[in-house]
N, C-alpha and C positions, 0 to 999 in steps of 0.2 A: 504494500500500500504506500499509495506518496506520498508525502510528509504535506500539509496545507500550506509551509513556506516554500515547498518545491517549487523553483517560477515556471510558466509555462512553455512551452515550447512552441511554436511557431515555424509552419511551413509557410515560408516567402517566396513570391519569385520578384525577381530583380532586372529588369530591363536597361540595359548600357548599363553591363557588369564590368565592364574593361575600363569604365572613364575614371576621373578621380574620387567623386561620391561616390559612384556606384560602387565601385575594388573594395571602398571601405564599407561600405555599407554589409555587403557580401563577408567581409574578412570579420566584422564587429559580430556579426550575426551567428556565423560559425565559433566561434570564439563563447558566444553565450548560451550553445545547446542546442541554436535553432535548425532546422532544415530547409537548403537556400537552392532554388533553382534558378541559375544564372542566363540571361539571356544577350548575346552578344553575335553583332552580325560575322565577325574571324574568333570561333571558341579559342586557338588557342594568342592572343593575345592576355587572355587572363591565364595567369602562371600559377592559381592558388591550386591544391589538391586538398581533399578533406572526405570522410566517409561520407557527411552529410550534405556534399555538395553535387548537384547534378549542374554539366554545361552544357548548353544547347544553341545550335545557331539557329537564331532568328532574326529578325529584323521588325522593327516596330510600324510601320509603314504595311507590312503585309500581315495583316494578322493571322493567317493561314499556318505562318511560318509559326506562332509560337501559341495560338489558341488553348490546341491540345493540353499544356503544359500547366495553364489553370486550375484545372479539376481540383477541387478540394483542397484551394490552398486561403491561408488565412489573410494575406496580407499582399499588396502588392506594391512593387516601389521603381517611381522612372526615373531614372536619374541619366535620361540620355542627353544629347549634350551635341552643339554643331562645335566642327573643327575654326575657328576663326580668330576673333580677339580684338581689341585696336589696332586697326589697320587694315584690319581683314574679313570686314563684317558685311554678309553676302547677304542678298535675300532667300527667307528660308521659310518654310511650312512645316519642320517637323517637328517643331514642339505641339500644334497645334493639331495638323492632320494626323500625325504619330500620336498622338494621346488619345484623339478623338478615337482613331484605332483601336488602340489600348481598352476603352471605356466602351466600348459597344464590344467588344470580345467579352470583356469583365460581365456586362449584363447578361449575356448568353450565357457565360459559366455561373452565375450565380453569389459573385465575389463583389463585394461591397468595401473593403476598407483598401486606401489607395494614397501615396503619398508623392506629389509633385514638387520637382524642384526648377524655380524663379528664381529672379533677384531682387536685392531689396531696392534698387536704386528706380524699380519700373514706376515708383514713387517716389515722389521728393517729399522727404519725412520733415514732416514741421519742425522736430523736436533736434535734426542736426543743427551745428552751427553751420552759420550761415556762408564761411568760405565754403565748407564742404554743400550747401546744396547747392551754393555755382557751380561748382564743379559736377557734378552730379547731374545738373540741370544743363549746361552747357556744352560740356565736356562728353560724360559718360554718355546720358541720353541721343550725342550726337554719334559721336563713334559707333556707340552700337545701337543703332537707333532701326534696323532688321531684325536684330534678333530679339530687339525689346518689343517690336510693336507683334513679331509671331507670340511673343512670351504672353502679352496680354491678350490676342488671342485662343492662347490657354488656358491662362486663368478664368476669362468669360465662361468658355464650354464645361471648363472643371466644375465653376461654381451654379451650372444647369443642370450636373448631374444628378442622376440617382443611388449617389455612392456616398460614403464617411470619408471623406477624401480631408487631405491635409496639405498646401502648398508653404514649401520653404523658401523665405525671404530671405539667401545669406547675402552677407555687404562682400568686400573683396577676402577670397579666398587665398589660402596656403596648404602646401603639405607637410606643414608641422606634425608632428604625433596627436592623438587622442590625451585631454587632458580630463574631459569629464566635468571641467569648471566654465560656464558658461551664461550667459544671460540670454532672457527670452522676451518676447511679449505676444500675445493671442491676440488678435483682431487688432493689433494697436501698432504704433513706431516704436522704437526702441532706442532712447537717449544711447546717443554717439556708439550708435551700430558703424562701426567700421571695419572689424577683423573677424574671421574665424576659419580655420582650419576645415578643410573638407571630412577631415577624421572626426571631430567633434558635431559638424552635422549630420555625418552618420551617427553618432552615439545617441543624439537627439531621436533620431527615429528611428536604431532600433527601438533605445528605451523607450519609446510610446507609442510603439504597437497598440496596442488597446487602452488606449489611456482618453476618455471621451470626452477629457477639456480640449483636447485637439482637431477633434472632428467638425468639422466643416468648417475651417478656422486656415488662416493665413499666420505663418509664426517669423516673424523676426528675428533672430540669433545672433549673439556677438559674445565677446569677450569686453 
């Protein structure tokens, strides 16, 4: 018999398991007992091996490719991601069409809790100062001003759906270690969201898996 402080375990699958959130998300997961079905368009780009881990190539764009792969899982998390940056920001439709994907396969399988990752800057937060919401508002919004306006066509269709869906605001990222120390805010800005480690917002969702302050809620992150 399991002990009542036994934590749960959770079968995830994880779509763009090879990006930066996603590896982590995947590596925090495994790490904590859960069972992680990875979804990546070249499997072996992800290098992790684990008993509990299944890789499978798919592509989010063709839902064909990884539908199957649903059945009976508790959790699911996108963390795909275009190749671009400042300097290099193309017109793109996969966070939107990709997701939309995503969420019409999800209905068919029956799976309801779903975690999307945004930026925080697709808003200009009252509560930063105010050189950083020039930059932000000038700068950022311009440079990547494709992959923010697919982003916010994301978040629209996300927040039409029929899911317990959760969208991650992080500000600029690193690949620092997992520190576990972190600040949040639920439907709100978060005073001087600047940093966080992509290891740390995977820690964020694995640990809130089924945690229902976060359902249907947009989170903020920072250190």
């Amino acid at each position: 018999m399991e002990s009542e402080n036994t934590p749960p375990v959770y079968r995830l699958l994880v779509m763009g398991a090879n990006g930066g959130i996603g590896e982590q998300c995947v590596e925090l997961a495994l790490q904590a007992g859960h069972k992680v079905t990875a979804v990546l368009r070249t499997p072996a780009n992800l290098t992790l091996t684990h008993h509990n881990l299944e890789v499978i190539k798919g592509d989010i764009t063709d839902s064909r490719t990884f539908e199957k792969y649903l059945e009976n899982k508790d959790a699911v998390i996108s963390a795909i991601g275009v190749s671009g940056g400042f300097g290099n920001d193309k017109p793109t439709t996969l966070y939107s069409a990709g997701n939309a994907n995503l969420l019409q396969a999800m209905q068919r399988a029956g799976i309801e809790r779903v975690f999307f990752i945004s930026a925080s800057a697709i808003e200009i937060s009252p509560v930063l100062p105010f050189f950083i919401r020039l930059v932000a508002k000038y700068i950022v919004q311009k440079l990547l001003r494709n992959m923010y306006a697919d982003l916010r066509k994301m978040e629209a269709l996300v927040k039409k759906s029929n899911t317990l869906w959760t969208i991650m605001r992080p500000p600029q990222l690193s690949n620092k270690p997992v520190t576990g120390q972190y600040r949040i805010a639920i439907n709100a800005f978060l005073k001087n969201c600047l940093k966080i480690s992509r290891a740390d917002v995977a820690h964020f969702i694995i640990n809130n898996i089924n945690n229902p302050a976060t359902y249907n809620a947009t989170i903020e992150i920072s250190y």
